[in-house]
N, C-alpha and C positions, 0 to 999 in steps of 0.2 A: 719325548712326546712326538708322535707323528704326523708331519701334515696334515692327514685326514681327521686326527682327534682335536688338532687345534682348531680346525675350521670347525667342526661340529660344536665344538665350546663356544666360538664365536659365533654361531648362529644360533645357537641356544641361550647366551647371553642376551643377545641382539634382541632375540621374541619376547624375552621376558620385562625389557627394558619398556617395547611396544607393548605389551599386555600393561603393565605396570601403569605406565602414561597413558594408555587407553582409559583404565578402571580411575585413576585420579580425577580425568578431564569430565569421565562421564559423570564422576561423584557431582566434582561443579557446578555441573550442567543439573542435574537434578536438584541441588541441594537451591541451586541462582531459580528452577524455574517455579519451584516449592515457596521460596520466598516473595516471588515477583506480584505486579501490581494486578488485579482483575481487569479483564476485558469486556466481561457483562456489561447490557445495558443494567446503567442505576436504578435503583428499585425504585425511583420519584419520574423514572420515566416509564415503566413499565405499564403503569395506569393512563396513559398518553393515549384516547381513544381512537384518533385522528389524527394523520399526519403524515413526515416521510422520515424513511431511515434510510442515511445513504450510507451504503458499507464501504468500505475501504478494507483492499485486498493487495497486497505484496510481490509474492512468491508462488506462486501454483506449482509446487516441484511433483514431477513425474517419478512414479513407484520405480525405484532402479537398484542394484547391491550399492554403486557409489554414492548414490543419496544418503540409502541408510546408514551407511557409518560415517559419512559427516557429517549425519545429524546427531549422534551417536556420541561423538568426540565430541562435537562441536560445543562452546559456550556462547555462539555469536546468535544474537537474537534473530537475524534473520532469518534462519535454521528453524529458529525456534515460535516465536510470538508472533513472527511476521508473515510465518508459511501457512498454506492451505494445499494439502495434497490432492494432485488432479481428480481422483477418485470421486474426493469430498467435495470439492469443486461441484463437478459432474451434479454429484447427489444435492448440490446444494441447490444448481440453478435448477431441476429437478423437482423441487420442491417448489420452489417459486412456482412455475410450470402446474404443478400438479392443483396447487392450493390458490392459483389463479390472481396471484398476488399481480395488482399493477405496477410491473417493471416500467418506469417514464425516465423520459432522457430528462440530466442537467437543466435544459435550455424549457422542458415542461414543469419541471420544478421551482423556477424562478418565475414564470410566468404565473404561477399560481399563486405563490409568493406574496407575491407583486398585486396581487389583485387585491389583499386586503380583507377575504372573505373568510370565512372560519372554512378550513378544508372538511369534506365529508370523504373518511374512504381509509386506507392503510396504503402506503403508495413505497416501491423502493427504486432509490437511484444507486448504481453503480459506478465505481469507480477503483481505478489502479495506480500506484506509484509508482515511479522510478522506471517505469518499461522495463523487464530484461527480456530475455527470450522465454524464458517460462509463461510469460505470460500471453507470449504470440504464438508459442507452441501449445499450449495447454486448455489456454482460454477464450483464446479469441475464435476458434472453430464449436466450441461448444455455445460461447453468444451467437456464434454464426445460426447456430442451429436452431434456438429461441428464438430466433432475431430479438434479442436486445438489447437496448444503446448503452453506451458507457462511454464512461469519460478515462480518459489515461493521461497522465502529468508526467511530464519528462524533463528530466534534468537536461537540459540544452548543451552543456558541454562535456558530458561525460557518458556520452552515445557510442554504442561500441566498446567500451570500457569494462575489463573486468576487477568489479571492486564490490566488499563485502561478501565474497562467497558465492557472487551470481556474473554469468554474462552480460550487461545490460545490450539491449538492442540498438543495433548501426540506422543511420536515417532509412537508407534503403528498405531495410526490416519491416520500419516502422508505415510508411508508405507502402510496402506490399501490402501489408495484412488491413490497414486501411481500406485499399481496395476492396480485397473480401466484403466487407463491411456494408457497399453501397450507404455509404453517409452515416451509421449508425456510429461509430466511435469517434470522437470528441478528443481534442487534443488540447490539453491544458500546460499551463509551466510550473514548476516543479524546484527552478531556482537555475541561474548555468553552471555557475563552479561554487557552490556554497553547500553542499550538501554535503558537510562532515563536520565534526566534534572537536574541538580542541584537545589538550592534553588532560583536562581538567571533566572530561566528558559534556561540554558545556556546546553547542549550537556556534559558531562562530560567528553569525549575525548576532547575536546576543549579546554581543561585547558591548563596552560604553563606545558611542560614537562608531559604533560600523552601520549607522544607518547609511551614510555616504556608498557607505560600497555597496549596502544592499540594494541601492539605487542604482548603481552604476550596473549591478550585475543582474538587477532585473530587466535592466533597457536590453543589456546583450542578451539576456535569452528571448526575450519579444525579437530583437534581428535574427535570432537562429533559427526561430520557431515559421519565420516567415521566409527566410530566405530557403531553409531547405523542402518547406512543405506548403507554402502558399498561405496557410492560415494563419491571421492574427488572434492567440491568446487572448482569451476573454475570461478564463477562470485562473487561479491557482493555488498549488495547495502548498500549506509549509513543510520544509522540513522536520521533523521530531514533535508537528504540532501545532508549535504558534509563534507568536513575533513581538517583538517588543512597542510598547505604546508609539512610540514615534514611527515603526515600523508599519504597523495597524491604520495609522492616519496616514501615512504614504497610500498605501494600496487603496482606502476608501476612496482617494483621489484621481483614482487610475479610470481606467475603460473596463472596468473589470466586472461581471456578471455575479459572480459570487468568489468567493475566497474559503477555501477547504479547511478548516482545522481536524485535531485529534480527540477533542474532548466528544467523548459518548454523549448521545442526547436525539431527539427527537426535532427534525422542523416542523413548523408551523405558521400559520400566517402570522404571525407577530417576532418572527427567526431575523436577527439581522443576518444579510446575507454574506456582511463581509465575516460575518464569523461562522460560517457553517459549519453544526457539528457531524461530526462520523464516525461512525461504527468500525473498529477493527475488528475484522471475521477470521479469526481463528476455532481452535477448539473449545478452548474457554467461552467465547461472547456468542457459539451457535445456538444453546441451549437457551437462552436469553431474548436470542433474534425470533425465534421459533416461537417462545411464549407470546411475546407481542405482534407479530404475523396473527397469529393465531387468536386471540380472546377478543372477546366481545367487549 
């Protein structure tokens, strides 16, 4: 056998091994996203005549070939459940835009809140997790273009960092695009070094007895959040959702304006604020947002 036919067998092997492990991973990924949990709003909120729905948004990945075949491969949710492609993006604040929906900052939401009155109106607040660059690349010049405010929750020590799939954004980043903004983007905490799962796919604050450290590492992200950008945190969101009872009564005790959860749902003047819920906007929960936007 000659050099050249061996190489050729070994590159032919080679594609077949990547084809092979391509069509498995994407089976996965298809078979995981067929099986997974709905993002719609609940149909007991959808009769909600009044009120606010604050979305919560991820990933804004830009239309690219190396997108699409890590999306492609990929089994990791943030690929998948947690993405909004800029496109849709685009079309989505677009809509807002078009249908005249009132886009209000965090900080009009609480005030309203707060007043006690039954709200008149359909009202949406925005907001983003985890900063990466997609979201300074992709999203923050099309708010630019609405001008409307949003909130962004930032992991405090994992700035700069690449983990799960994404660049996250360097302080610098974060304070450029700021600027743009003249005051409309809000910067909330996100957690500093807690924002990962154990082996057991379990929240790591969620263990028995790590409220101590949830405490300790909420104090360091209030110093990182002040010392690199001037702003003391008044909001924040959980990781994967929500927090455990002793966790819950920590934070009510805090200086904190509201607290972001995961659970779908509508605000209202009667919304505790430390439990604010939110809409995850993907492709799944657009259709849903749209209905309630929209009906009388």
């Amino acid at each position: 056998m000659t050099r050249r036919l061996r190489f050729c067998l070994l590159i032919g092997l080679f594609t077949c091994l990547i084809l092979g492990l391509g069509w498995t991973t994407h089976h996965q990924a298809t078979h995981q996203h067929a099986t997974q949990e709905s993002y719609a709003l609940p149909k007991r909120y959808q009769q909600v005549k009044n009120g606010i729905m604050v979305f919560c948004y991820h990933r804004i990945l830009g239309d690219s070939w190396s997108t699409r075949l890590v999306q492609g491969l990929s089994t990791n949710s943030q690929l998948h459940e947690f993405n909004v492609p800029a496109d849709q993006f685009s079309a989505q604040m677009k809509y807002l835009h078009d249908h005249h929906v009132k886009v209000i900052s965090a900080a009009t939401m609480v005030r309203l809140v707060q007043q006690k009155r039954p709200l008149k109106g359909k009202y949406v607040v925005l907001s983003f997790d985890d900063i990466d660059r997609t979201v300074l690349d992709h999203a923050v010049p099309v708010l630019n273009h609405y001008r409307y405010p949003f909130t962004t929750f930032i992991i405090t020590g994992n700035t700069g960092r690449y983990r799960e799939g994404t660049q996250l954004a360097t302080w610098s980043q974060i304070k450029a695009a700021r600027r743009t903004t003249y005051g409309r983007m809000t910067l909330g905490l996100h957690t500093h070094n807690l924002h990962y799962l154990d082996a057991h796919m379990t929240p790591v604050f969620m263990h028995p007895h790590a409220t101590g450290k949830f405490k300790r590492d909420f104090a360091q992200s209030k110093r990182d959040l002040v010392h690199h950008t001037g702003v003391t945190g008044d909001s924040f969101a959980f990781p994967y959702g929500a927090g455990t009872d002793a966790i819950n009564a920590f934070l009510a005790r805090q200086r904190l304006t509201w607290v972001a959860t995961l659970d779908a749902g509508i605000t209202t003047d009667d919304t505790d604020l430390n439990a604010t819920p939110r809409v995850i906007v993907n492709h799944q929960s657009w259709p849903s947002i749209q209905r309630w936007l929209t009906q009388d």
